[in-house]
C-alpha positions in Angstrom: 158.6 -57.4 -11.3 155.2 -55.4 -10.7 155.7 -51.9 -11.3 153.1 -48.8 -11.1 152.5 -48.8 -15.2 151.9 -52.5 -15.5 149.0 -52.0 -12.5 147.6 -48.7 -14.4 147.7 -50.7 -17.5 145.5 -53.5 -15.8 142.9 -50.6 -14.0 142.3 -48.8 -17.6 141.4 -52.4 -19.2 138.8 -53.0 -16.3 137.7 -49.3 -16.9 137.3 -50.2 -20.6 135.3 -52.9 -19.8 133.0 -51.7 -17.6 133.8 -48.3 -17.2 130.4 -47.6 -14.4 131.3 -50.7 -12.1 135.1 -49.6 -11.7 134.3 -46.0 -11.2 131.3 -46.4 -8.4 134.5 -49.0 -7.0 136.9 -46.6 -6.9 134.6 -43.4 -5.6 133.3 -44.6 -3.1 134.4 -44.0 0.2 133.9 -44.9 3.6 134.2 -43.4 7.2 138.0 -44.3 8.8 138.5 -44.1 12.5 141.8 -41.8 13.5 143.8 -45.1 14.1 143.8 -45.4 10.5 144.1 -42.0 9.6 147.6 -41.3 11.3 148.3 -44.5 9.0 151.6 -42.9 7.4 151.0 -45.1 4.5 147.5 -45.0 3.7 145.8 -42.0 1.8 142.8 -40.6 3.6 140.6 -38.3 2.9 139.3 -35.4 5.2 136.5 -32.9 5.2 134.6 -31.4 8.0 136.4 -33.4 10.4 135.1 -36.7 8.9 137.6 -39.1 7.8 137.2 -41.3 4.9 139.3 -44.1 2.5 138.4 -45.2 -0.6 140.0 -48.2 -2.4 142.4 -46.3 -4.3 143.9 -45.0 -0.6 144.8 -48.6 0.7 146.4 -49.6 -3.0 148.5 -46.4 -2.5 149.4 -47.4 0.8 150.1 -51.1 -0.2 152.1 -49.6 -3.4 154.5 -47.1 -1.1 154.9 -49.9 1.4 156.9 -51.5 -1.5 158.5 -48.3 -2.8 156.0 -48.4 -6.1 155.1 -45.5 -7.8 151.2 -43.8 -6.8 148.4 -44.5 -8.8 145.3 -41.7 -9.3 142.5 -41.0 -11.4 141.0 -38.9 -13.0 137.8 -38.4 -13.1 135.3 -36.6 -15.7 134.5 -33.0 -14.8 131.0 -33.0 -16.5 129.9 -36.4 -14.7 132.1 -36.5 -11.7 130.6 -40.4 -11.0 132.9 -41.4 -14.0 136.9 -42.0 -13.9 137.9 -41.1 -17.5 141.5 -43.6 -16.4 144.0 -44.4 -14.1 147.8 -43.1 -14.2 151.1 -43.1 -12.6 151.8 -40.2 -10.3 154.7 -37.6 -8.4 153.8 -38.2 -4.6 155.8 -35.0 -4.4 153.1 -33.0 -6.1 150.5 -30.7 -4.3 148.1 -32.2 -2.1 144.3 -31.7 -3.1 141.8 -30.2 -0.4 141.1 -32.7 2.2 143.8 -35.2 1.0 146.0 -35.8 3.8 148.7 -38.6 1.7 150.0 -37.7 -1.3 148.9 -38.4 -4.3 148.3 -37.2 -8.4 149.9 -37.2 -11.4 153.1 -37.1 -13.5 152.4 -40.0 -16.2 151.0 -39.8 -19.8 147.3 -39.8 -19.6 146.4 -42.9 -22.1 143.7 -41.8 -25.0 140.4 -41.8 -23.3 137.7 -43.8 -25.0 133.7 -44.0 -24.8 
């Protein structure tokens, strides 16, 4: 059976591997209509009135849809274009600005490398 820590294991070893082409992935975002957005599954993200989903929102959606734990990630402070790795999260925690699912973090962090 699939569960949340086997898919986080399999995100950090494509991170490892090529750590740039997984993180441009996984930032980028693009524009979602408001169809979408009243999704209750799907994670979107909202600023300014502009609606957008990244990849990460639809695997969160796919993952609740089965009753699987969330998945962020977290992402370097000093180069924000660069997920450090993936982990398990509480979708009871706080929502970050903009989000309007939820999402973040409750999982041990695995040791960051490169």
């Amino acid at each position: 059976m699939t569960n949340a820590k086997t898919i986080v294991r399999l995100l950090n070893e494509m991170l490892s591997r090529d750590r740039a082409a997984i993180s441009c992935l996984f930032l980028n975002r693009v524009p979602a209509n408001k169809s979408l957005a009243k999704h209750p599954l799907i994670n979107i993200w909202s600023e300014q009135s502009i609606d957008t989903i990244g990849i990460l929102g639809v695997l969160n959606g796919v993952l609740q849809e089965f009753e699987i734990e969330q998945i962020s990630m977290v992402i370097n402070e000093q180069y924000p274009e660069t997920i450090l790795f993936f982990e398990c999260c509480d979708p009871r925690m706080p929502l970050a600005k903009g989000q309007k699912n939820p999402s973040f973090d409750e999982f041990e962090s695995p040791s960051t490398e490169k």
